[in-house]
C-alpha positions as CSV (number, residue, x, y, z in Angstrom):
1,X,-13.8,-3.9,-11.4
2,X,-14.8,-5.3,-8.1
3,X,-13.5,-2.1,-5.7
4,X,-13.6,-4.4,-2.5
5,X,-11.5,-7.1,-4.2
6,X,-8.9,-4.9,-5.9
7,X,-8.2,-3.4,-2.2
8,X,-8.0,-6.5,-0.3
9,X,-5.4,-7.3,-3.0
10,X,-4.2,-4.2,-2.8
11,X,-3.5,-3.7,0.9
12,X,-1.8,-7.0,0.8
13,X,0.1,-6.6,-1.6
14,X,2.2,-3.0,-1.1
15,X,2.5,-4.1,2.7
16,X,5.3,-6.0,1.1
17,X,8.9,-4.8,1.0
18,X,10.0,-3.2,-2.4
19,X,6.2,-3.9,-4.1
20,X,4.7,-1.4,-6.5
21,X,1.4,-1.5,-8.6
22,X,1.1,-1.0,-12.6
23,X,-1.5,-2.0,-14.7
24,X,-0.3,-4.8,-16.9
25,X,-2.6,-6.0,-20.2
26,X,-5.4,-3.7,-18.5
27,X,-5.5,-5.4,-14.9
28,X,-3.7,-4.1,-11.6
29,X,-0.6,-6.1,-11.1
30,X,2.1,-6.0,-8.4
31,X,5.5,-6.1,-8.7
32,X,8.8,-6.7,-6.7
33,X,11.6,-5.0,-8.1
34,X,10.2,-4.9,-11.5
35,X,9.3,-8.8,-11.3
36,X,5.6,-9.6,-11.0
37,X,4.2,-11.8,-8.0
38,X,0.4,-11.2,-8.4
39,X,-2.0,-9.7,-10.9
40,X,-5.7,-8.9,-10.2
41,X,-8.0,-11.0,-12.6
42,X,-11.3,-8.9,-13.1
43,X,-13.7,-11.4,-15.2
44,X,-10.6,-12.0,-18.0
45,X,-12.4,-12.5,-20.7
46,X,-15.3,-12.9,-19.6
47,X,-14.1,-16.1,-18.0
48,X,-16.2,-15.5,-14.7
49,X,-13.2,-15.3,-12.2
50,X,-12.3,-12.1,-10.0
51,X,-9.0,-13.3,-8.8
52,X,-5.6,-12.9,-8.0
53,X,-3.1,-15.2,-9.9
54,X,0.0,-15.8,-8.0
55,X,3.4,-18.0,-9.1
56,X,3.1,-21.1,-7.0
57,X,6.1,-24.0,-6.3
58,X,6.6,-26.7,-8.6
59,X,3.4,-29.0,-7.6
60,X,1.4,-26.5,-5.7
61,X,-0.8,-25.7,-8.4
62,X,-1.9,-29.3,-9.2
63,X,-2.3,-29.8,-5.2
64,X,-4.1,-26.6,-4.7
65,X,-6.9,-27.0,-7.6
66,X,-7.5,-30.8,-6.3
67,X,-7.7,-29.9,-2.9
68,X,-10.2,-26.8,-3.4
69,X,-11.2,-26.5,-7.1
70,X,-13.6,-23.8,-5.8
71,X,-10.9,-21.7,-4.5
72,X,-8.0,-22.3,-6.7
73,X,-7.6,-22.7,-10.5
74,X,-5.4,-23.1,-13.5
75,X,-5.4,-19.9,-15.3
76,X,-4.5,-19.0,-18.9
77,X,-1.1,-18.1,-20.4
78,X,0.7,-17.9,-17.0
79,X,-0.8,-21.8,-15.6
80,X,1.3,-23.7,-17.7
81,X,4.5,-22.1,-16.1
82,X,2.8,-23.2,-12.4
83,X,0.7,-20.3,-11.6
84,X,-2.8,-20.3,-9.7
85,X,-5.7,-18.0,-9.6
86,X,-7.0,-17.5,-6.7
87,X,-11.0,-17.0,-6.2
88,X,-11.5,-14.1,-4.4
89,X,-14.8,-14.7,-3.1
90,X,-13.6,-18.1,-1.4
91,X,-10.9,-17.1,0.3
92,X,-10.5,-15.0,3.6
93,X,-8.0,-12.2,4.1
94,X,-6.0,-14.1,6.1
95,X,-5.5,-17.3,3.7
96,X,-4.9,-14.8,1.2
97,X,-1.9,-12.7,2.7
98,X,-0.5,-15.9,3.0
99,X,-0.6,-16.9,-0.2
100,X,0.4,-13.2,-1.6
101,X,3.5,-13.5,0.8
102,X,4.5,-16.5,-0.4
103,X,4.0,-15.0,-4.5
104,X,6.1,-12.2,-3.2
105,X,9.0,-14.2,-1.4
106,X,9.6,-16.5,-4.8
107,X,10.0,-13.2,-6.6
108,X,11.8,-11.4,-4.3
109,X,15.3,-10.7,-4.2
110,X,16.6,-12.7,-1.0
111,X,18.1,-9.2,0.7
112,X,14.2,-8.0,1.2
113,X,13.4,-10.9,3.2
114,X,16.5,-11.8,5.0
């Protein structure tokens, strides 16, 4: 597993109200109240990505992997209900908190954010 990665995701992610890690189908993945906004992709399969996949809006997805297909892609079983991965090594700390945030808000029951 890429160490650096994992804790840039890490960090992020339990800086968030209510978050908690778990390892889910052998990967570190972060939940919300038991709800999961992000999980750590290390090489999947061999597929070649270290990532983050995240839940995205309706239409994000599509707009993100247009705009920047070497930051953002479709990834498997969790894609087709609007999720993106993330590529970790093209995307700053910054643009990623955002992103995590955002993950974390459309999981998150509205009394954690209000």
């Amino acid at each position: 597993m890429n160490e650096d990665h994992i804790r840039r995701v890490r960090r992020i992610c339990l800086s968030l109200p209510g978050s908690s890690e778990k390892l889910s189908h052998g990967e570190p993945t972060f939940f919300v109240r038991k709800k999961v906004f992000a999980m750590f992709s290390n090489n999947h399969h061999n597929d070649g990505h270290v990532a983050v996949w995240v839940p995205a809006e309706p239409g994000v997805q599509e707009m993100l992997i247009h705009q920047s297909p070497g930051t953002f892609y479709r990834p498997p079983y969790v894609g087709v209900r609007g999720w993106v991965g993330i590529e970790l090594d093209a995307i700053s700390d910054e643009d990623l908190a955002v992103y995590l945030r955002q993950a974390w808000r459309m999981i998150a029951p509205k009394k954690l954010y209000q």
